[in-house]
N, CA, C and O atoms as CSV, one atom per row, in Angstrom:
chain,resi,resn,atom,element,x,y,z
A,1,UNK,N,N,10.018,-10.783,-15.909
A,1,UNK,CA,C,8.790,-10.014,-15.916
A,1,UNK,C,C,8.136,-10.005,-14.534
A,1,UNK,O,O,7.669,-8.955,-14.095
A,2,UNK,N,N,8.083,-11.282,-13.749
A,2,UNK,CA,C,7.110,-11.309,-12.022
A,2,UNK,C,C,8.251,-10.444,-10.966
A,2,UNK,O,O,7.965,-10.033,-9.841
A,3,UNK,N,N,9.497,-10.306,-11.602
A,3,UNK,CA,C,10.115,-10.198,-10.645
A,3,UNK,C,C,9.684,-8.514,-10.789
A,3,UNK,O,O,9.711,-8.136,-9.618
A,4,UNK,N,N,9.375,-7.553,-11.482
A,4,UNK,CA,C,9.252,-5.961,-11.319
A,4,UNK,C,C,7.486,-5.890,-11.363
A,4,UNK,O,O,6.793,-5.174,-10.640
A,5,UNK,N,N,7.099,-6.653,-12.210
A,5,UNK,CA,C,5.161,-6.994,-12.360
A,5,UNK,C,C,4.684,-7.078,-10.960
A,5,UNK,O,O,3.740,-6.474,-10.451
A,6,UNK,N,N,5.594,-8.034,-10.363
A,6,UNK,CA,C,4.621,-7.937,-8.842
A,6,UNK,C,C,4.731,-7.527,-7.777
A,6,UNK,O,O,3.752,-7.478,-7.033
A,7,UNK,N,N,5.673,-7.208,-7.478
A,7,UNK,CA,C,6.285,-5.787,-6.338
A,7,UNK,C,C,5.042,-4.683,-7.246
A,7,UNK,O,O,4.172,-4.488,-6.397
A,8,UNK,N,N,4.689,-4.035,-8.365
A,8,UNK,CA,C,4.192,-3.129,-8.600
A,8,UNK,C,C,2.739,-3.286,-8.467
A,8,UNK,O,O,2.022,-2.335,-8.156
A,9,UNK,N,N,2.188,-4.732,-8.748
A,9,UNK,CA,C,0.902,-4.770,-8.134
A,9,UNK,C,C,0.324,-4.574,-7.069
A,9,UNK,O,O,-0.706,-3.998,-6.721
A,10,UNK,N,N,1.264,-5.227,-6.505
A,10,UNK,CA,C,1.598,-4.919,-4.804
A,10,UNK,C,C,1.372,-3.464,-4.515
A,10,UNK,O,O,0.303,-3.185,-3.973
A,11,UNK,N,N,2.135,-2.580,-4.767
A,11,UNK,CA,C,2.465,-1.575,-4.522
A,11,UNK,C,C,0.862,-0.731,-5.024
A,11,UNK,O,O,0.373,0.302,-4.567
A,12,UNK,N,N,0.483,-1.410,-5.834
A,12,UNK,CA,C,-0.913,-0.218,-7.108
A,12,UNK,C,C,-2.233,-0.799,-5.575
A,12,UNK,O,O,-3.190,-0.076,-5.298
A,13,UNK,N,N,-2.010,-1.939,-4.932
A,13,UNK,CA,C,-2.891,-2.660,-4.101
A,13,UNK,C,C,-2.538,-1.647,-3.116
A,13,UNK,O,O,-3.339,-0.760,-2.822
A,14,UNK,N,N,-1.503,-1.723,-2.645
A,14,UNK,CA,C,-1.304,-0.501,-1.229
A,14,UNK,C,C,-2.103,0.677,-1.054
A,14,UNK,O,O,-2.912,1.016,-0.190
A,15,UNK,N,N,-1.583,1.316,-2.301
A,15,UNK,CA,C,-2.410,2.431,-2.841
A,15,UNK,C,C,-4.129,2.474,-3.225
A,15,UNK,O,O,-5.083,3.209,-3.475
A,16,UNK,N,N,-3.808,1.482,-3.104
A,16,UNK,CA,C,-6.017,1.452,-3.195
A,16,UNK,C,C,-6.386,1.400,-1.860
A,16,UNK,O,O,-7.341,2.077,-1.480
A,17,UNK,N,N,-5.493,0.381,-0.752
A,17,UNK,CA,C,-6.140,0.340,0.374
A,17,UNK,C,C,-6.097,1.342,1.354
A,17,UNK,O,O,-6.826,1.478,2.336
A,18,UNK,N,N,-4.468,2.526,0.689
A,18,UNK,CA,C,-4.500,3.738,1.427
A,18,UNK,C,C,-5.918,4.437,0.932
A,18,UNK,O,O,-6.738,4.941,1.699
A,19,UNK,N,N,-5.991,4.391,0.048
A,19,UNK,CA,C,-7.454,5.448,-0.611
A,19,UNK,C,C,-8.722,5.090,0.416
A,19,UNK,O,O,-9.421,5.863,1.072
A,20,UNK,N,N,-8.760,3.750,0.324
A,20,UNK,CA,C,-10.161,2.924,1.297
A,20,UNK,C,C,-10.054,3.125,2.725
A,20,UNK,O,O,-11.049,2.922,3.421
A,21,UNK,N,N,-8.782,3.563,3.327
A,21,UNK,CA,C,-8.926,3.672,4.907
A,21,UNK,C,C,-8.626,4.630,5.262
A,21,UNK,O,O,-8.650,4.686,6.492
A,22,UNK,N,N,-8.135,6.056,4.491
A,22,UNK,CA,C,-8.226,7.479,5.041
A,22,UNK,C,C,-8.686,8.365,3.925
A,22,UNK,O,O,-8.684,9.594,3.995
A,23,UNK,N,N,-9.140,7.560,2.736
A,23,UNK,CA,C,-9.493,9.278,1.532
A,23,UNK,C,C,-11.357,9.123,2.118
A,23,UNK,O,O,-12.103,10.011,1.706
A,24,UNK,N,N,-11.730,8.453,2.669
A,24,UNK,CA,C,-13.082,8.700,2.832
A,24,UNK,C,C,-13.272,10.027,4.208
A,24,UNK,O,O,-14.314,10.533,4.624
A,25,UNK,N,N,-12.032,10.249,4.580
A,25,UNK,CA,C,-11.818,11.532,5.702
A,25,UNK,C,C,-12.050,13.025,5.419
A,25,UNK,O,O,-12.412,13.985,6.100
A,26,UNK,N,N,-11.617,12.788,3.855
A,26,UNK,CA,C,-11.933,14.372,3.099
A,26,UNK,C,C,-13.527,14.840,2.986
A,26,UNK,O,O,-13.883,16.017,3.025
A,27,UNK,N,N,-14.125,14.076,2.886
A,27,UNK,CA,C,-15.909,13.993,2.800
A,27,UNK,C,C,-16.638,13.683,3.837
A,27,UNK,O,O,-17.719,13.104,3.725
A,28,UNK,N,N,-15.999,14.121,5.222
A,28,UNK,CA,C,-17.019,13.967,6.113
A,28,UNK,C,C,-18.291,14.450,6.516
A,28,UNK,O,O,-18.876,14.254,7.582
A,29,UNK,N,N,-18.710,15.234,5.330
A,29,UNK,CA,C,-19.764,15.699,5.368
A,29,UNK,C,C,-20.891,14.242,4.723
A,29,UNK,O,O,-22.119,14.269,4.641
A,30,UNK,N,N,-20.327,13.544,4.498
A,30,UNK,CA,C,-21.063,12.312,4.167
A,30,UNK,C,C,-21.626,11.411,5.677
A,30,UNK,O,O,-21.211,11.600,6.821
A,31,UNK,N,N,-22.256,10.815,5.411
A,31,UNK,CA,C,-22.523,9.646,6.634
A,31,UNK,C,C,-21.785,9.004,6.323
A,31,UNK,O,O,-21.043,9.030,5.341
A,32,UNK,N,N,-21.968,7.833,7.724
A,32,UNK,CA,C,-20.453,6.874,7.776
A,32,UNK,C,C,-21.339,5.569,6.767
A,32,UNK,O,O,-20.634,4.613,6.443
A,33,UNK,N,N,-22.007,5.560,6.558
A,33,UNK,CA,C,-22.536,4.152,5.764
A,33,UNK,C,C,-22.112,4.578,4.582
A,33,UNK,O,O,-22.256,3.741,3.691
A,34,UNK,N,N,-21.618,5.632,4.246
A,34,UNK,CA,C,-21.844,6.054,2.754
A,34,UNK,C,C,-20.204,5.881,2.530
A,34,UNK,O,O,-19.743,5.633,1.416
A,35,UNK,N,N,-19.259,6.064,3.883
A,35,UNK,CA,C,-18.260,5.844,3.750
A,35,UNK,C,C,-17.725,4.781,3.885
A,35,UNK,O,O,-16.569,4.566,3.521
A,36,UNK,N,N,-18.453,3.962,4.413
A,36,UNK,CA,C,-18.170,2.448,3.996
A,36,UNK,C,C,-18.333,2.119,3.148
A,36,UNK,O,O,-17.403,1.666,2.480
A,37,UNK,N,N,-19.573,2.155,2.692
A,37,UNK,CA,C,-19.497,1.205,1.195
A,37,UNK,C,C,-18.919,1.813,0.143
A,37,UNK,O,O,-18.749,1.228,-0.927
A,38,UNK,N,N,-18.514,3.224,0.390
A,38,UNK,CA,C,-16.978,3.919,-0.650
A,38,UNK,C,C,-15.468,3.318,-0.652
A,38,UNK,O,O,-14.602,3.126,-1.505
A,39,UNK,N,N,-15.590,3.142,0.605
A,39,UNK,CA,C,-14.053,2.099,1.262
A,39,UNK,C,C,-14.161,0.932,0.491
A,39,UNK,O,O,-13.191,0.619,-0.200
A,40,UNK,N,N,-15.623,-0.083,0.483
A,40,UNK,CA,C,-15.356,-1.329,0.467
A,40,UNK,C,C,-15.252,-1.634,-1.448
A,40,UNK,O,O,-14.773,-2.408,-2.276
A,41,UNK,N,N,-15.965,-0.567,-1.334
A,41,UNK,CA,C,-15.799,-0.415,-3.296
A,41,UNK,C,C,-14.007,-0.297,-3.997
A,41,UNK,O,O,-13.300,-0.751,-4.896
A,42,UNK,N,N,-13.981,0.532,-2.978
A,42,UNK,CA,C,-12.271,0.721,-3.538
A,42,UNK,C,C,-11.523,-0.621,-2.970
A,42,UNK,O,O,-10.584,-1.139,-3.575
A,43,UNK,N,N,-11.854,-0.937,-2.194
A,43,UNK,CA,C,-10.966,-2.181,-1.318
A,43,UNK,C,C,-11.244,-3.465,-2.009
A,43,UNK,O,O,-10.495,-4.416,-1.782
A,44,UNK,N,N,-12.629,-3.644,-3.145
A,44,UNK,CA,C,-12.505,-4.714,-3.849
A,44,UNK,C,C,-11.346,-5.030,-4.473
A,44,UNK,O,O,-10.847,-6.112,-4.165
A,45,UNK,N,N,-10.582,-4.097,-5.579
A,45,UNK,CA,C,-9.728,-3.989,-6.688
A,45,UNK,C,C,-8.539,-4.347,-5.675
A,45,UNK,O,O,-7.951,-5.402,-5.911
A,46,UNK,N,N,-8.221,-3.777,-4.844
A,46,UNK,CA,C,-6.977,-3.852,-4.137
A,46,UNK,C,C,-7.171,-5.151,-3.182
A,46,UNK,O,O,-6.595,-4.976,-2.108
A,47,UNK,N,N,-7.666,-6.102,-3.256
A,47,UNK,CA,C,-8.359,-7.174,-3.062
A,47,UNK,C,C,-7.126,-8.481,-4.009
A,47,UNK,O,O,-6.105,-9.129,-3.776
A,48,UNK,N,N,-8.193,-8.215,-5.216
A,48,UNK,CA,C,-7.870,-8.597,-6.290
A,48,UNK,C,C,-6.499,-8.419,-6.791
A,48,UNK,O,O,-5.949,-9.411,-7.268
A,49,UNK,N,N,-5.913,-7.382,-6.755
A,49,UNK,CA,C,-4.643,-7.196,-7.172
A,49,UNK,C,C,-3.491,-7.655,-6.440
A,49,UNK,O,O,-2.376,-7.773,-6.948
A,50,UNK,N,N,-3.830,-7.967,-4.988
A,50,UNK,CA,C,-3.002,-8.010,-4.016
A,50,UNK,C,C,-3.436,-9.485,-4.225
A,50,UNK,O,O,-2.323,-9.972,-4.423
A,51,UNK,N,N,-4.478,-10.734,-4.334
A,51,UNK,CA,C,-4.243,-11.945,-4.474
A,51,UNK,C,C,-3.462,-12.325,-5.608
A,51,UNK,O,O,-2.466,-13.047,-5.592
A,52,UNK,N,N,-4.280,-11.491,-7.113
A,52,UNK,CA,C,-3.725,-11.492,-8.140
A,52,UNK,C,C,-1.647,-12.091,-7.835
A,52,UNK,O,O,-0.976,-13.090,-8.093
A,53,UNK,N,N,-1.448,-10.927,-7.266
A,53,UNK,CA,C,0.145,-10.203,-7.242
A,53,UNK,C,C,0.531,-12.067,-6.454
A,53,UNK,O,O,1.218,-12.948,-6.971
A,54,UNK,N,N,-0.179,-12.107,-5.173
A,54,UNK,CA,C,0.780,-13.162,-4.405
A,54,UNK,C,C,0.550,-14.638,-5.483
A,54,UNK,O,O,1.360,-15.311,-6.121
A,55,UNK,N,N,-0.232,-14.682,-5.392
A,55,UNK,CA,C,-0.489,-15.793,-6.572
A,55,UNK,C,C,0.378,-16.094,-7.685
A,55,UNK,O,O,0.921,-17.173,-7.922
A,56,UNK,N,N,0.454,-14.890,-8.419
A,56,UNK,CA,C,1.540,-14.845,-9.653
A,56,UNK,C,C,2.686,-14.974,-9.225
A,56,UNK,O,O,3.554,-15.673,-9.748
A,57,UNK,N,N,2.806,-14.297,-8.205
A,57,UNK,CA,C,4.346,-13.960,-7.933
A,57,UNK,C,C,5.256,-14.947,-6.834
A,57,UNK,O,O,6.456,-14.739,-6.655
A,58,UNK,N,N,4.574,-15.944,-6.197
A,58,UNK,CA,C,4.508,-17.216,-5.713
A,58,UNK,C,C,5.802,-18.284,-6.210
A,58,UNK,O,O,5.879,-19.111,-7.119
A,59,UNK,N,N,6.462,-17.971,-5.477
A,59,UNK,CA,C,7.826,-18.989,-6.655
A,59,UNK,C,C,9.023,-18.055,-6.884
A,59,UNK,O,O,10.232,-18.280,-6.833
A,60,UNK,N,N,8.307,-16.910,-7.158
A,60,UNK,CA,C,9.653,-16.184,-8.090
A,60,UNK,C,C,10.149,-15.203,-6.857
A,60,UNK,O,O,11.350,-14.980,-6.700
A,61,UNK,N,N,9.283,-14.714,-6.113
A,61,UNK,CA,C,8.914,-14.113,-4.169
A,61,UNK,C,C,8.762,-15.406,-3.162
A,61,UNK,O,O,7.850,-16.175,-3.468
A,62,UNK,N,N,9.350,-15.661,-2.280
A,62,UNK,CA,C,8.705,-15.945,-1.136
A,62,UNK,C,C,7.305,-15.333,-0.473
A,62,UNK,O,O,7.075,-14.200,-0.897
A,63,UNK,N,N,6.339,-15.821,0.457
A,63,UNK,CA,C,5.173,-15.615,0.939
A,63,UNK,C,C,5.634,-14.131,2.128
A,63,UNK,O,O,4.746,-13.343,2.455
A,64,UNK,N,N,6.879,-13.981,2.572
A,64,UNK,CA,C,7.394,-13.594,3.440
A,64,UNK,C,C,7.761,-12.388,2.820
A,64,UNK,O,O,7.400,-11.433,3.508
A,65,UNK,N,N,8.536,-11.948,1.430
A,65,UNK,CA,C,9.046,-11.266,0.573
A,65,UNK,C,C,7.458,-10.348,0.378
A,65,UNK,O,O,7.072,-9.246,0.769
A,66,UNK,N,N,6.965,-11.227,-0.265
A,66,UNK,CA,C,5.505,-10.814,-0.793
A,66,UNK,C,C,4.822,-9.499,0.580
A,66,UNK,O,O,4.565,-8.296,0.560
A,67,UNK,N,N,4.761,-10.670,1.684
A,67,UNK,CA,C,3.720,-9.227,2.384
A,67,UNK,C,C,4.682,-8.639,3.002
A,67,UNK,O,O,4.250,-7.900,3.887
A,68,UNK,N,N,6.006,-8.655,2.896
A,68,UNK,CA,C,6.730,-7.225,3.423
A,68,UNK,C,C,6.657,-6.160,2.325
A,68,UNK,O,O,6.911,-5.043,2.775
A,69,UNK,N,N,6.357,-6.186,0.886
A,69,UNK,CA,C,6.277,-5.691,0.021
A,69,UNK,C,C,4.831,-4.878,0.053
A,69,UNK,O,O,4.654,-3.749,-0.404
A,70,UNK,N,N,3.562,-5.949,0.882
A,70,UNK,CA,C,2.475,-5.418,1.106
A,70,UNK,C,C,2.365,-4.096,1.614
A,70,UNK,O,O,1.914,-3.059,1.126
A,71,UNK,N,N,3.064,-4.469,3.091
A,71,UNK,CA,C,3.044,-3.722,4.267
A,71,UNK,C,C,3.859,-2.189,4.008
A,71,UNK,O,O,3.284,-1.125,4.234
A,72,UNK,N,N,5.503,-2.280,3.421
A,72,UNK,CA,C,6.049,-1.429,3.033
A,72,UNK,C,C,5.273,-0.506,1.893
A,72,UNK,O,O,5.465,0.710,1.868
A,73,UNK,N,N,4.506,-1.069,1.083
A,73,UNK,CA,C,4.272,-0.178,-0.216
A,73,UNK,C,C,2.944,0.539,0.762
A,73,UNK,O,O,2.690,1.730,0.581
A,74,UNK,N,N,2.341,-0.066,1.533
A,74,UNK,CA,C,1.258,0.365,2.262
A,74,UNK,C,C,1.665,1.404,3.154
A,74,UNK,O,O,0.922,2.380,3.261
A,75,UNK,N,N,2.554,1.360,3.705
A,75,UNK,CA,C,2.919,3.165,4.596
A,75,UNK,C,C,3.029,3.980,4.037
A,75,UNK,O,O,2.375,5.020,4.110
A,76,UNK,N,N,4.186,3.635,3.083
A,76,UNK,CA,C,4.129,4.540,1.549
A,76,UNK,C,C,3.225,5.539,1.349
A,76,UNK,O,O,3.245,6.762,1.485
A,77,UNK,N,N,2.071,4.368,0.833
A,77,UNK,CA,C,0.750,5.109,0.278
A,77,UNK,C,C,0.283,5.608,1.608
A,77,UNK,O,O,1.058,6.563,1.649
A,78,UNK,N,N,-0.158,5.668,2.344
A,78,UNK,CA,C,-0.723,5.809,3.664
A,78,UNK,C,C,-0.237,7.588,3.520
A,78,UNK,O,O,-0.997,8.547,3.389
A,79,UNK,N,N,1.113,7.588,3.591
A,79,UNK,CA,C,1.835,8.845,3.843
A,79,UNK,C,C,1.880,9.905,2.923
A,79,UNK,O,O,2.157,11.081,3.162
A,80,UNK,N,N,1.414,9.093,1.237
A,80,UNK,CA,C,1.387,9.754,0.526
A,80,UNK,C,C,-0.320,10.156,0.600
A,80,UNK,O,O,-0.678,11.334,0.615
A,81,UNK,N,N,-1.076,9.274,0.633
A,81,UNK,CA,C,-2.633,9.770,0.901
A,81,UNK,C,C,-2.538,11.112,1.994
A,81,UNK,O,O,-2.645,12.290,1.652
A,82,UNK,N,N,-2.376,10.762,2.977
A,82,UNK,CA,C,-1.831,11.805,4.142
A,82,UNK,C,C,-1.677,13.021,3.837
A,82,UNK,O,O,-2.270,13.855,4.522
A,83,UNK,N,N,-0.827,13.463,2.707
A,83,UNK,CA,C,-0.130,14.550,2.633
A,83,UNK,C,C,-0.991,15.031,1.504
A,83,UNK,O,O,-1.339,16.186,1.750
A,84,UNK,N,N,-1.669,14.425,-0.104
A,84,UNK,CA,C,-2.068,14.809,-0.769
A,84,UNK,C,C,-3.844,15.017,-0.824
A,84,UNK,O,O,-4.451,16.011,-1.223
A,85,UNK,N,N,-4.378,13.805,-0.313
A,85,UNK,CA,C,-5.924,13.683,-0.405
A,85,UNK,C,C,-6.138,14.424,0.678
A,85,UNK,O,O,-6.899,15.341,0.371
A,86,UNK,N,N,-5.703,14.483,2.269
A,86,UNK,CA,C,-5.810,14.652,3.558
A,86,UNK,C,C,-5.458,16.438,3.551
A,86,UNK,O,O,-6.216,17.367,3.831
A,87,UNK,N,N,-4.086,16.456,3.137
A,87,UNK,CA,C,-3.541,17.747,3.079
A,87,UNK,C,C,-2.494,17.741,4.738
A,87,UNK,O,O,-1.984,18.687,5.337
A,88,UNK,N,N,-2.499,16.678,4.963
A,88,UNK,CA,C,-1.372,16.620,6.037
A,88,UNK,C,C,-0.204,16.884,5.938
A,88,UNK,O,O,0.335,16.360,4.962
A,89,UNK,N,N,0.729,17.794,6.864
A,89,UNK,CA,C,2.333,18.393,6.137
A,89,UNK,C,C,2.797,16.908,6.506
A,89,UNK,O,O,2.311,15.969,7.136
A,90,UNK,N,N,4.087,17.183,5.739
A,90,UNK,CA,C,4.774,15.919,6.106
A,90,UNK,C,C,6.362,16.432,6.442
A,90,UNK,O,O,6.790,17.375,5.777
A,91,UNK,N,N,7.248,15.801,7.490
A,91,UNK,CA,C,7.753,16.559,8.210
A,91,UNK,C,C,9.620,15.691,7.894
A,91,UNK,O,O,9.859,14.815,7.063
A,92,UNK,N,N,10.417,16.207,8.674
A,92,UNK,CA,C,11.795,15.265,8.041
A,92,UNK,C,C,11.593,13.650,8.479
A,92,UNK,O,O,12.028,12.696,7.834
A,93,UNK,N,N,10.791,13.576,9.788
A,93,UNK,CA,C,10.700,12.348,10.166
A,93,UNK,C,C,10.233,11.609,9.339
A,93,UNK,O,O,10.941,10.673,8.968
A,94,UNK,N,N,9.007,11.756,8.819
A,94,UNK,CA,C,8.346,11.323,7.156
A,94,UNK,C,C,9.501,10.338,6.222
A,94,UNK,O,O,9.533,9.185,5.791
A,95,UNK,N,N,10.379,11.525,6.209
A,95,UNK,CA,C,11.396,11.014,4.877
A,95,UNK,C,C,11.850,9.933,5.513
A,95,UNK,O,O,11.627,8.758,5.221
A,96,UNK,N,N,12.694,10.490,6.665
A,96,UNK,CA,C,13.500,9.319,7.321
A,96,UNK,C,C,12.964,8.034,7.742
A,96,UNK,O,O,13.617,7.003,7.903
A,97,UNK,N,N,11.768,8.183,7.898
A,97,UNK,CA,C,11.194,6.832,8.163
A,97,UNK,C,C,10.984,6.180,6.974
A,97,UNK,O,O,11.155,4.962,6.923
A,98,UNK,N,N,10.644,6.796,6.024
A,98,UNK,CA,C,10.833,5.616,4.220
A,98,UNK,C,C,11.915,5.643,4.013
A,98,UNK,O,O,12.050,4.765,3.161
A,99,UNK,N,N,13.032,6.135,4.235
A,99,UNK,CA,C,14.519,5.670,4.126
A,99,UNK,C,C,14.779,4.686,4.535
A,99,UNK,O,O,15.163,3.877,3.690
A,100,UNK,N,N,14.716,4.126,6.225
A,100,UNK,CA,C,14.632,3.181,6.982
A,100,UNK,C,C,13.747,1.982,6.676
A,100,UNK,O,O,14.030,0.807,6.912
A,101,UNK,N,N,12.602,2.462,6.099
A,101,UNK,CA,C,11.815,1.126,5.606
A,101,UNK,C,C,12.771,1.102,4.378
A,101,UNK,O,O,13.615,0.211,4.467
A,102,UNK,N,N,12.842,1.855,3.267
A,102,UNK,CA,C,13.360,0.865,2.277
A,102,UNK,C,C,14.897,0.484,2.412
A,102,UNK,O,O,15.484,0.192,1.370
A,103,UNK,N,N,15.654,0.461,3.712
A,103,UNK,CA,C,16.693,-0.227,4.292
A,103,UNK,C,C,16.026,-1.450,4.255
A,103,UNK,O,O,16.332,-2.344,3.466
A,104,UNK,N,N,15.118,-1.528,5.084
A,104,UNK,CA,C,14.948,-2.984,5.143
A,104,UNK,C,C,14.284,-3.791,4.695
A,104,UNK,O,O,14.168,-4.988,4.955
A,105,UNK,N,N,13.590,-2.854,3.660
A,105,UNK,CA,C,13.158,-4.289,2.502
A,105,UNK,C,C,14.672,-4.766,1.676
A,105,UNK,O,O,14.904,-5.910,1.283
A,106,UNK,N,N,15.496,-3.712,1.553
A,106,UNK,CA,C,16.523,-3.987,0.928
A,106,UNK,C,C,17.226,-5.388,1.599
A,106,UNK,O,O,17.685,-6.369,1.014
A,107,UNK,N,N,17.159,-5.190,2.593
A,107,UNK,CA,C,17.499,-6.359,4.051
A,107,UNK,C,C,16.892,-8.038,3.660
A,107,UNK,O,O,17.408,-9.152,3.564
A,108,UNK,N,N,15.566,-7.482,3.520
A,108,UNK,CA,C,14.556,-8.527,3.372
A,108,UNK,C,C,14.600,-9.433,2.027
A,108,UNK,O,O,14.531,-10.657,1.918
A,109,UNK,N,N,14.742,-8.401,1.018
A,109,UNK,CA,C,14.943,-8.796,-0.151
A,109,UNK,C,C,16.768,-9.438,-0.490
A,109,UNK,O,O,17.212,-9.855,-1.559
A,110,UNK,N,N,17.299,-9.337,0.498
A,110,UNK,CA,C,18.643,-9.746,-0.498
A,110,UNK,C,C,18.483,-11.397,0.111
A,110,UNK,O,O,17.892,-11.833,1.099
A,111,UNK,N,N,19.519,-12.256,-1.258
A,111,UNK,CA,C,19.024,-13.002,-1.664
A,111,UNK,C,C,20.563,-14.028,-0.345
A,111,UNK,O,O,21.575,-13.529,0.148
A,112,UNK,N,N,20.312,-14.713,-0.289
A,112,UNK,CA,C,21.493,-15.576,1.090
A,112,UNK,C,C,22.137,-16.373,0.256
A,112,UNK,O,O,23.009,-17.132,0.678
């Protein structure tokens, strides 16, 4: 169960912190205080989920496993915020560069 449960928390955490550090870009008709404390609201949960995740998953992941899982699920989202909330095209380099990352979590993750 920790072994697919927490790669996905991970991953639901990425995705909150993509939301908290570029979806407040679509509403710049807002002030920036207003976009902070929109960021920091969303950045609680993905907070939580992302200690939640290392915590649980502690034993069954390495600490090392864990935030490459952070970092990777986090461009991810980043790229997917990018293209959908933002409306940014996304181009072949796009692909090829999440190909290449998930080379090397594949890398990261295999077991010695």
């Amino acid at each position: 169960m920790k072994v697919v449960l927490v790669p996905l928390m991970i991953f639901a955490s990425g995705a909150f912190m993509a939301v908290a550090w570029l979806g407040h870009l679509r509403f710049r008709e807002h002030g920036f205080f207003t976009a902070l404390a929109l960021s920091w609201a969303i950045v609680l949960p993905e907070y939580v989920l992302n200690v939640t995740a290392t915590r649980y998953g502690y034993g069954t992941y390495p600490g090392a496993q864990m935030a490459s899982f952070h970092l990777a699920s986090g461009v991810v989202c980043v790229t997917f915020v990018s293209r959908f909330v933002l409306g940014e095209p996304l181009h072949g380099r796009h692909g090829l560069g999440i190909a290449l990352l998930a080379a090397g979590m594949v890398l990261l993750l295999k077991r010695s």
